[in-house]
PQR file with spaces between the fields and no chain letter, atoms N, CA, C, O and H, PARSE charges and radii, in Angstrom:
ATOM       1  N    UNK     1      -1.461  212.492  132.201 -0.4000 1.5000
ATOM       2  CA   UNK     1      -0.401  213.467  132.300 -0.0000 2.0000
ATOM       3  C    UNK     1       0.913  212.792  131.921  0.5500 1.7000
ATOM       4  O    UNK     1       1.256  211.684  132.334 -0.5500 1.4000
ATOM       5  N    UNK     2       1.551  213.497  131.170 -0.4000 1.5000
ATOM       6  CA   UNK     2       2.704  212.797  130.571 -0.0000 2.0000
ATOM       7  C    UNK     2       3.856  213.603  131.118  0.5500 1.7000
ATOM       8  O    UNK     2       3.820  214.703  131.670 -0.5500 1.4000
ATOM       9  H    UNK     2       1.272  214.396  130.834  0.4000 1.0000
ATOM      10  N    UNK     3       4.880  212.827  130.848 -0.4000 1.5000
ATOM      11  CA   UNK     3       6.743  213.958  131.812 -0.0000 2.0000
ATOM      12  C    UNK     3       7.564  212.923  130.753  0.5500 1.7000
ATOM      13  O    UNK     3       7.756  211.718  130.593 -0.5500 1.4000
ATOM      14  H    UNK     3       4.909  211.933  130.399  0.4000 1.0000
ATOM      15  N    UNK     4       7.964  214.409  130.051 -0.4000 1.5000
ATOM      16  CA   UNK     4       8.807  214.360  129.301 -0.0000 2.0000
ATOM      17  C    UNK     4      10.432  214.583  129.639  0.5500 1.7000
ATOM      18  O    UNK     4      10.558  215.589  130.337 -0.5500 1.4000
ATOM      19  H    UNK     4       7.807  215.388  130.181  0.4000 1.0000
ATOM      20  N    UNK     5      11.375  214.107  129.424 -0.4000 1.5000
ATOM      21  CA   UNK     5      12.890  214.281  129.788 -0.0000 2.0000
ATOM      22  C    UNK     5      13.745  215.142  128.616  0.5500 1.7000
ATOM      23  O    UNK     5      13.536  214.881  127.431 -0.5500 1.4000
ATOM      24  H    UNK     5      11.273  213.290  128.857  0.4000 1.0000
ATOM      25  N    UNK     6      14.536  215.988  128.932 -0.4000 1.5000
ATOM      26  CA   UNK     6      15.231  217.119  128.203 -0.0000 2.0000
ATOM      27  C    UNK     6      16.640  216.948  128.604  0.5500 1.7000
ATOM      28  O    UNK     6      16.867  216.712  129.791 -0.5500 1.4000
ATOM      29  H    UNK     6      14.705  216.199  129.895  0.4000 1.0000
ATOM      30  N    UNK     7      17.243  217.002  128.085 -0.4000 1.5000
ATOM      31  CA   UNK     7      19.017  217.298  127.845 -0.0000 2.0000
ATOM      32  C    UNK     7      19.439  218.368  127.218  0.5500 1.7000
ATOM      33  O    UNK     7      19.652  218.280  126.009 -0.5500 1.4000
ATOM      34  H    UNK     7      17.058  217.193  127.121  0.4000 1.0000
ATOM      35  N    UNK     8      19.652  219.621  127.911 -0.4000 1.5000
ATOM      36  CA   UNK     8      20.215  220.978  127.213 -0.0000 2.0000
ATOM      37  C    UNK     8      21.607  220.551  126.363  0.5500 1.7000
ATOM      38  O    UNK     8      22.607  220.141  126.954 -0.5500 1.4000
ATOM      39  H    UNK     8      19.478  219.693  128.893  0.4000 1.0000
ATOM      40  N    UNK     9      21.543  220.696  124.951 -0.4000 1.5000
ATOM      41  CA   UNK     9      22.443  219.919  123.833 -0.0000 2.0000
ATOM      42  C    UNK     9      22.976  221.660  123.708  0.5500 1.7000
ATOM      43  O    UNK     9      23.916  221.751  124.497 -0.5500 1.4000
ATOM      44  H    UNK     9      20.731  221.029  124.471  0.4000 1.0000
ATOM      45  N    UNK    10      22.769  222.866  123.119 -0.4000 1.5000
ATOM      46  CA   UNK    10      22.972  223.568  123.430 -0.0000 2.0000
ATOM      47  C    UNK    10      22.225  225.080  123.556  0.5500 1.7000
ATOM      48  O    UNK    10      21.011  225.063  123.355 -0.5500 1.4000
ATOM      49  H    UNK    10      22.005  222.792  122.478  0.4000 1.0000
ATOM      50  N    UNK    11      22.751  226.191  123.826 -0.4000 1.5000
ATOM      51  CA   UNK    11      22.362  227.611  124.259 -0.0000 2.0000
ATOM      52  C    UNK    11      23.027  228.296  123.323  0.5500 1.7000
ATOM      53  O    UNK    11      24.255  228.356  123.264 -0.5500 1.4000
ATOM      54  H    UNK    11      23.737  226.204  123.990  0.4000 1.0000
ATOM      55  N    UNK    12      21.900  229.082  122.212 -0.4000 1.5000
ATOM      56  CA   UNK    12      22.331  229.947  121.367 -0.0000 2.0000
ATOM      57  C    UNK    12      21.595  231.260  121.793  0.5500 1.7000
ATOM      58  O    UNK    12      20.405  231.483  121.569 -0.5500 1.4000
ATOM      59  H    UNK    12      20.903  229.033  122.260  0.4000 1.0000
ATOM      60  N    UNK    13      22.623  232.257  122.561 -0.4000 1.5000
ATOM      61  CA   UNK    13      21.235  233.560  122.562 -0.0000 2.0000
ATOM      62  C    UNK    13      19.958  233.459  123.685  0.5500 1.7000
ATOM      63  O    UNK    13      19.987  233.096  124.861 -0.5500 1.4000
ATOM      64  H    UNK    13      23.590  232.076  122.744  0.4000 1.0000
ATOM      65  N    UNK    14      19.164  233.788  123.093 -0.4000 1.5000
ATOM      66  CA   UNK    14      17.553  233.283  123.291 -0.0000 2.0000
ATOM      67  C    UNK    14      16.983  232.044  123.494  0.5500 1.7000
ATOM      68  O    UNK    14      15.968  231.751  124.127 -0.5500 1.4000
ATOM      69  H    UNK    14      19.141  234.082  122.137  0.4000 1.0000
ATOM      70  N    UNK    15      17.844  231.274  122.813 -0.4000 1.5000
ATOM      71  CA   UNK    15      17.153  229.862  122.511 -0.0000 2.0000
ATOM      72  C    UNK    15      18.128  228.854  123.080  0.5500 1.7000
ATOM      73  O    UNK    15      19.216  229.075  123.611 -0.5500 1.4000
ATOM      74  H    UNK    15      18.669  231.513  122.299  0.4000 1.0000
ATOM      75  N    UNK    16      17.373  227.435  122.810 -0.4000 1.5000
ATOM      76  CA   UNK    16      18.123  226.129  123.385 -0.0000 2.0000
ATOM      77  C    UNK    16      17.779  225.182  122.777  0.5500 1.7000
ATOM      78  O    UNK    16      16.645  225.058  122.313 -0.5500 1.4000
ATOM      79  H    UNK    16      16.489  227.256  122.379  0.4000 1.0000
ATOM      80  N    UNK    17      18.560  224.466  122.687 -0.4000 1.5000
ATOM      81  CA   UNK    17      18.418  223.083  122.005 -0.0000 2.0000
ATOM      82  C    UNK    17      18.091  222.011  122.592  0.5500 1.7000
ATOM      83  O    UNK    17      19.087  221.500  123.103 -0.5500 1.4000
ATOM      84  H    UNK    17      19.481  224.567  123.065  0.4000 1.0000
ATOM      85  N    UNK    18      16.995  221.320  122.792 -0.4000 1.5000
ATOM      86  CA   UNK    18      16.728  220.120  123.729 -0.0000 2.0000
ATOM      87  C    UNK    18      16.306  218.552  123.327  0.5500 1.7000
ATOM      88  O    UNK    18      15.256  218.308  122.733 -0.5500 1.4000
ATOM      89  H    UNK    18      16.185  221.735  122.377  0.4000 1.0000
ATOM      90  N    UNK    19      17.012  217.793  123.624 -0.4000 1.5000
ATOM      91  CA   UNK    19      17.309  216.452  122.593 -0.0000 2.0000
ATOM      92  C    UNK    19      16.465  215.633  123.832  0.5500 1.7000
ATOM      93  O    UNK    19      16.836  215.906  124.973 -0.5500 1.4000
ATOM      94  H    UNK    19      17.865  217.992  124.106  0.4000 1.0000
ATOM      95  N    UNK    20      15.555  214.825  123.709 -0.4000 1.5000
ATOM      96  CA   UNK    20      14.617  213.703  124.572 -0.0000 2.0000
ATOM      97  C    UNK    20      15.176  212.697  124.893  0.5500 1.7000
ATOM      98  O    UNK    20      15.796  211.919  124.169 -0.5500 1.4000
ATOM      99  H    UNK    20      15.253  214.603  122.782  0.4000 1.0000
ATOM     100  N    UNK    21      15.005  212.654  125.913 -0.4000 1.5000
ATOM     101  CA   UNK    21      16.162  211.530  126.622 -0.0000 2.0000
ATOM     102  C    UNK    21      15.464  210.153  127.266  0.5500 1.7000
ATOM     103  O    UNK    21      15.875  208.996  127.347 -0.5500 1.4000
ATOM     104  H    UNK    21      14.501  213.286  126.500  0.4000 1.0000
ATOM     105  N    UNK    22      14.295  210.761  127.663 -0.4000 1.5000
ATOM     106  CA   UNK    22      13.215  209.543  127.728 -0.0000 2.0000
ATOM     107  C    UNK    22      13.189  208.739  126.475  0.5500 1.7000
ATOM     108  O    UNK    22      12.899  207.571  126.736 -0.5500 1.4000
ATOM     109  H    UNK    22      13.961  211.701  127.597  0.4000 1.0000
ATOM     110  N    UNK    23      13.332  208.891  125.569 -0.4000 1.5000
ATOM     111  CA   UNK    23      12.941  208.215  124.105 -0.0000 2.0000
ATOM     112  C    UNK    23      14.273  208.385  123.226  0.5500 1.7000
ATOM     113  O    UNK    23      15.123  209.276  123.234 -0.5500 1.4000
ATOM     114  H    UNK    23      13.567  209.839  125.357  0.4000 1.0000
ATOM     115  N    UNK    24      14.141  207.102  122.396 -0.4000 1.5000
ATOM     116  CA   UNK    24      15.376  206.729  121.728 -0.0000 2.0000
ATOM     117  C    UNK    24      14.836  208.326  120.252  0.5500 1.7000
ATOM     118  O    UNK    24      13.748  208.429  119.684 -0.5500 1.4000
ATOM     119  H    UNK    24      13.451  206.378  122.391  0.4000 1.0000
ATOM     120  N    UNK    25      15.597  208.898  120.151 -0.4000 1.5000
ATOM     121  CA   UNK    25      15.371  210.405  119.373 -0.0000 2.0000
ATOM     122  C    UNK    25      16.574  211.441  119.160  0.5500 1.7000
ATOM     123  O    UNK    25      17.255  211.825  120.111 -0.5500 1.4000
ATOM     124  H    UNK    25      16.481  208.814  120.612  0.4000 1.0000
ATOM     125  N    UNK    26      16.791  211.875  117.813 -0.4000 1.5000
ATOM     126  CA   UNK    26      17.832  212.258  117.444 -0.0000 2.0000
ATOM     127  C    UNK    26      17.402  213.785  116.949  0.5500 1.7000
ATOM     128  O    UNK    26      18.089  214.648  116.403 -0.5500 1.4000
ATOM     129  H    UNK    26      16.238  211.564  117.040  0.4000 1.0000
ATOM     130  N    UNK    27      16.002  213.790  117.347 -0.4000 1.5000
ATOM     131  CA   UNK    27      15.908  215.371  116.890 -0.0000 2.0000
ATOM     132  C    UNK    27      15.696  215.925  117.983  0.5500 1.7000
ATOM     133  O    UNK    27      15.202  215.406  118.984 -0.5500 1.4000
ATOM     134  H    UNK    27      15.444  213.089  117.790  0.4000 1.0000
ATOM     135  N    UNK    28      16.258  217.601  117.768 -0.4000 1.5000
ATOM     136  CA   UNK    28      15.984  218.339  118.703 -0.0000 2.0000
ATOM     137  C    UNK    28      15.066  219.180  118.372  0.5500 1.7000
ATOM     138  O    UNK    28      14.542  219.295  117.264 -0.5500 1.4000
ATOM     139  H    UNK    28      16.658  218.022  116.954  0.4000 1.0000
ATOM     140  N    UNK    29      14.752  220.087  119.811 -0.4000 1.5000
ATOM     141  CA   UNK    29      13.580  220.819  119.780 -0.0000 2.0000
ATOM     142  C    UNK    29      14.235  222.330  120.051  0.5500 1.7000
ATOM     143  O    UNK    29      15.029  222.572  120.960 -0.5500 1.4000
ATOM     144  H    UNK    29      15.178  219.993  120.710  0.4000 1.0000
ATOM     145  N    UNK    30      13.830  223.122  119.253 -0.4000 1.5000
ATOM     146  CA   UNK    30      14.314  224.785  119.793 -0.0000 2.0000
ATOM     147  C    UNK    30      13.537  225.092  120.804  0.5500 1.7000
ATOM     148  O    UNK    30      12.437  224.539  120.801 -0.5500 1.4000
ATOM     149  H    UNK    30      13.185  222.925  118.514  0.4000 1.0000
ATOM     150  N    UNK    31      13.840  225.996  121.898 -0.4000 1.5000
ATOM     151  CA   UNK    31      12.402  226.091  122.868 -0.0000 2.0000
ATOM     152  C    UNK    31      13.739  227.927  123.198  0.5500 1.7000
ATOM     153  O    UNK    31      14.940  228.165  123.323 -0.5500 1.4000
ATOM     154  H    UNK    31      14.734  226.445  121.901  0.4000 1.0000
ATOM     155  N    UNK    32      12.239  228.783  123.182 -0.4000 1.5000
ATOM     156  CA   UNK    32      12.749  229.711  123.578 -0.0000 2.0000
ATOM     157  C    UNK    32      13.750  230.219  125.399  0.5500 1.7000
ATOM     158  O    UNK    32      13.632  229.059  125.795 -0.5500 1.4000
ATOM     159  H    UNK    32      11.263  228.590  123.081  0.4000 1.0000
ATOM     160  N    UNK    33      14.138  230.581  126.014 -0.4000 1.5000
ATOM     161  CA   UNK    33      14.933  230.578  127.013 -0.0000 2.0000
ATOM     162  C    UNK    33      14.307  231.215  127.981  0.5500 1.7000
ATOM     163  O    UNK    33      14.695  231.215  129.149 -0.5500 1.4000
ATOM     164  H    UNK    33      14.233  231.523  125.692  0.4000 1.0000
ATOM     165  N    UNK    34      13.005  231.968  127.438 -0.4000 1.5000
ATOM     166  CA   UNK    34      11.798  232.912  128.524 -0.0000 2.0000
ATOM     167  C    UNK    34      11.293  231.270  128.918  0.5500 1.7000
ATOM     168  O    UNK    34      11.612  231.159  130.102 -0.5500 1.4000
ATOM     169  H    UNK    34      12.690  231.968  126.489  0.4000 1.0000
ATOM     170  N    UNK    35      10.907  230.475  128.648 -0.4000 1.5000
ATOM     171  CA   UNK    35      10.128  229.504  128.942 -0.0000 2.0000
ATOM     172  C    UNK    35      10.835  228.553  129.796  0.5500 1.7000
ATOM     173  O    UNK    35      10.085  227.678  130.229 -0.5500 1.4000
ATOM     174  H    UNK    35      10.647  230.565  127.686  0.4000 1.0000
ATOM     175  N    UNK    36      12.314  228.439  130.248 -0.4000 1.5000
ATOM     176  CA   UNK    36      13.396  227.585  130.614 -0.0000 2.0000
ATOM     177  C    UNK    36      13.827  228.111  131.741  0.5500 1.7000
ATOM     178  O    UNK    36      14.352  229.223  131.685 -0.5500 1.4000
ATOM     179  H    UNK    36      12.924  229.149  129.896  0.4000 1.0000
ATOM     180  N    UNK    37      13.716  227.505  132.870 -0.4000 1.5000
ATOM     181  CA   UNK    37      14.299  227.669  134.061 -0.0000 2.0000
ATOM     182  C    UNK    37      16.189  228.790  133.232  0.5500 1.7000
ATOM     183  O    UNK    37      16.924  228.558  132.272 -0.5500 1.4000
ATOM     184  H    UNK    37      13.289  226.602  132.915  0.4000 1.0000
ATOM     185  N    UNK    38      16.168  229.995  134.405 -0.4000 1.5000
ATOM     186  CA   UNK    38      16.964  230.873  134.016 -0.0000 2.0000
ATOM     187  C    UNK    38      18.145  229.748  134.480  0.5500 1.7000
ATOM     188  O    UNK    38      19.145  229.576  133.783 -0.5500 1.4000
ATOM     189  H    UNK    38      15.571  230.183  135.185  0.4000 1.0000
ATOM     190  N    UNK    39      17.971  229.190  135.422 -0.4000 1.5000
ATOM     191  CA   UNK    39      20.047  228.655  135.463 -0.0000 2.0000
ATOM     192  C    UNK    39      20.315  227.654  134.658  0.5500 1.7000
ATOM     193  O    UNK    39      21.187  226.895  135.079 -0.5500 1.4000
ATOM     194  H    UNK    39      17.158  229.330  135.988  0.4000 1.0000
ATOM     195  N    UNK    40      19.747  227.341  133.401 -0.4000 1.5000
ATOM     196  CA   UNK    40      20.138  226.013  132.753 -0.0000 2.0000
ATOM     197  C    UNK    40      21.392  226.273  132.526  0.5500 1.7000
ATOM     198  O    UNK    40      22.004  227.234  132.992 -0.5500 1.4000
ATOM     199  H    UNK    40      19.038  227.958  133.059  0.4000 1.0000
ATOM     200  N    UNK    41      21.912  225.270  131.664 -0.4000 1.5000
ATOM     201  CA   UNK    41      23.277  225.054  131.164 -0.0000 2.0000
ATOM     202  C    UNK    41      23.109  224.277  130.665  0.5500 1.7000
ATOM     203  O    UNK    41      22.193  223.460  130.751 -0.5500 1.4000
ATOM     204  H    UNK    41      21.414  224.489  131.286  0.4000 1.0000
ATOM     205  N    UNK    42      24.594  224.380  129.522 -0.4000 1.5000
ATOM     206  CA   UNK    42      24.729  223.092  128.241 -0.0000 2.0000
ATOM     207  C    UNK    42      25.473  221.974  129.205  0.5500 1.7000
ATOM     208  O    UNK    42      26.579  221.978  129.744 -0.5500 1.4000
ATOM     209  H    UNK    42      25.338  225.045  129.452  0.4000 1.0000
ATOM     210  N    UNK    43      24.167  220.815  129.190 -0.4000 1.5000
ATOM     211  CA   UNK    43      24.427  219.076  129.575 -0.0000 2.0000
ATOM     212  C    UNK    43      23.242  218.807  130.642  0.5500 1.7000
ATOM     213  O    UNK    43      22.901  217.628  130.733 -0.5500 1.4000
ATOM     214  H    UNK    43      23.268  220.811  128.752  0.4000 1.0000
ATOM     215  N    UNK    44      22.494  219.844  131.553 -0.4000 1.5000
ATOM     216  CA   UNK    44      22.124  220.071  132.365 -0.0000 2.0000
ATOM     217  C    UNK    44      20.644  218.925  131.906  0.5500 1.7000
ATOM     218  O    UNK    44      20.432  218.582  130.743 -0.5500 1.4000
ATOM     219  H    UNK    44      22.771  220.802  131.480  0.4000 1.0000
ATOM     220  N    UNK    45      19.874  218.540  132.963 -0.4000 1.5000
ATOM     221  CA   UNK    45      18.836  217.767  132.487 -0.0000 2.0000
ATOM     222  C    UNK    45      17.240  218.466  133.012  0.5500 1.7000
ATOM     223  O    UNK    45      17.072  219.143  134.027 -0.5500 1.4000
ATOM     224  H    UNK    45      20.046  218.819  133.908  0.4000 1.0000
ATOM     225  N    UNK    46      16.470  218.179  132.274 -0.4000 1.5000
ATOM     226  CA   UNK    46      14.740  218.926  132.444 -0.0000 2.0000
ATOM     227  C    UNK    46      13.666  218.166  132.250  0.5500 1.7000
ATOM     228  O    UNK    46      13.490  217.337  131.358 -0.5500 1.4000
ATOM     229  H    UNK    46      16.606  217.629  131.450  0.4000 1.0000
ATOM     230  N    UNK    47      12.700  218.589  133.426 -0.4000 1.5000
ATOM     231  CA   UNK    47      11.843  217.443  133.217 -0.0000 2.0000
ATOM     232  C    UNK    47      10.958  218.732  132.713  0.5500 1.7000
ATOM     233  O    UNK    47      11.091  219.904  133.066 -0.5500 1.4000
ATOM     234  H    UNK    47      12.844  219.262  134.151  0.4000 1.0000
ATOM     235  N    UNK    48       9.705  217.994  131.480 -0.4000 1.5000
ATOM     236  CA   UNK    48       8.804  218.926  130.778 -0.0000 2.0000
ATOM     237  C    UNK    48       7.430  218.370  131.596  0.5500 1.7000
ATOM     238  O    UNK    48       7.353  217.142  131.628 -0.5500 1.4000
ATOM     239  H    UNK    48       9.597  217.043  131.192  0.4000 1.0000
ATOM     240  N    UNK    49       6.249  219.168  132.315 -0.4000 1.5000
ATOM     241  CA   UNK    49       5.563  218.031  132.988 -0.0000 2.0000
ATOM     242  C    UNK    49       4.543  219.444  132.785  0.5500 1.7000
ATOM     243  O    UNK    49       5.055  220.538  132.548 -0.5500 1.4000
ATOM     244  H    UNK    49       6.311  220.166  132.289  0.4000 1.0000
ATOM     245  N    UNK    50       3.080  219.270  132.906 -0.4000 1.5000
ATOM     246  CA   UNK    50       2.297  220.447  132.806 -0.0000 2.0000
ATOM     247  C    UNK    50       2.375  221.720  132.020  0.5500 1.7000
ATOM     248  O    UNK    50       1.809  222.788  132.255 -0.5500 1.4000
ATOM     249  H    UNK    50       2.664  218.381  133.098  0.4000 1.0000
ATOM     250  N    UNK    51       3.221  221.387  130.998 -0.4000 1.5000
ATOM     251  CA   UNK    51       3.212  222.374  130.017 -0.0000 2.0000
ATOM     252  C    UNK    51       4.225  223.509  130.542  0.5500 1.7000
ATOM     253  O    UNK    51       3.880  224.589  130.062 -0.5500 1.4000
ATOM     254  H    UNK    51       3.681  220.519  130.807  0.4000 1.0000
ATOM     255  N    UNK    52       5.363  223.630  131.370 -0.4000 1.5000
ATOM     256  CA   UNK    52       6.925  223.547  132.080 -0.0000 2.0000
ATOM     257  C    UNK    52       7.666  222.680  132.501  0.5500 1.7000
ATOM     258  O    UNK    52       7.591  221.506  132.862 -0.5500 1.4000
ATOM     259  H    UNK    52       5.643  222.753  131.760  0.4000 1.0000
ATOM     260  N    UNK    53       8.532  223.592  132.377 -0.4000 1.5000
ATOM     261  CA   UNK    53      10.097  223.131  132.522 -0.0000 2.0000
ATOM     262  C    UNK    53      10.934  222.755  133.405  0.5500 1.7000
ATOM     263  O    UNK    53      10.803  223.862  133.929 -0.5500 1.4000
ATOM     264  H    UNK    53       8.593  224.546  132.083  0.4000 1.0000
ATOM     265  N    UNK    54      11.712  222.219  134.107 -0.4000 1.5000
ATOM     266  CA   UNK    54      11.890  222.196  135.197 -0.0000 2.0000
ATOM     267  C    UNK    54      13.318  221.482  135.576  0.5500 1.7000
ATOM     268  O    UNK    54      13.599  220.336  135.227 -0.5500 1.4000
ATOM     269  H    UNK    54      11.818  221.321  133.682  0.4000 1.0000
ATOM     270  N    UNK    55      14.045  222.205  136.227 -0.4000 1.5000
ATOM     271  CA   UNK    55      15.379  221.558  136.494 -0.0000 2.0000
ATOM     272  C    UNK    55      15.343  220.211  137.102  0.5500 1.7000
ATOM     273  O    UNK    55      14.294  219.851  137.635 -0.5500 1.4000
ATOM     274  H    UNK    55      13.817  223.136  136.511  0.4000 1.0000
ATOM     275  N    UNK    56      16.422  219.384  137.081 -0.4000 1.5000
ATOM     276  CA   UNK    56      15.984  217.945  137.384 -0.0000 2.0000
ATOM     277  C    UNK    56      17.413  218.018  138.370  0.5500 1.7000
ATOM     278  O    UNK    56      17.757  217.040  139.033 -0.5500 1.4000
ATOM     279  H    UNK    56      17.274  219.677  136.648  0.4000 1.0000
């Protein structure tokens, strides 16, 4: 089982931008906002663990 680390970079709409923070990585990932804990925010941090999301 792997846990991945997320940094909300930003919130367009629907969607979000999430840059890996566990790992040296400069790309981001779009991930829709149905799938994302509703109170995120841009800077906010997420752990990805079992295939969700999860405020940290």
């Amino acid at each position: 089982m792997e846990i991945w680390y997320y940094e909300v970079v930003s919130i367009d709409g629907d969607y979000a931008n999430l840059k890996r923070t566990d790992i040296e990585s400069d790309d981001l990932k779009l991930v829709a906002r149905a799938l994302l804990p509703a109170e995120i925010y841009e800077g906010c941090t997420l752990r990805y663990e079992l295939m969700q999301y999860y405020m940290e």
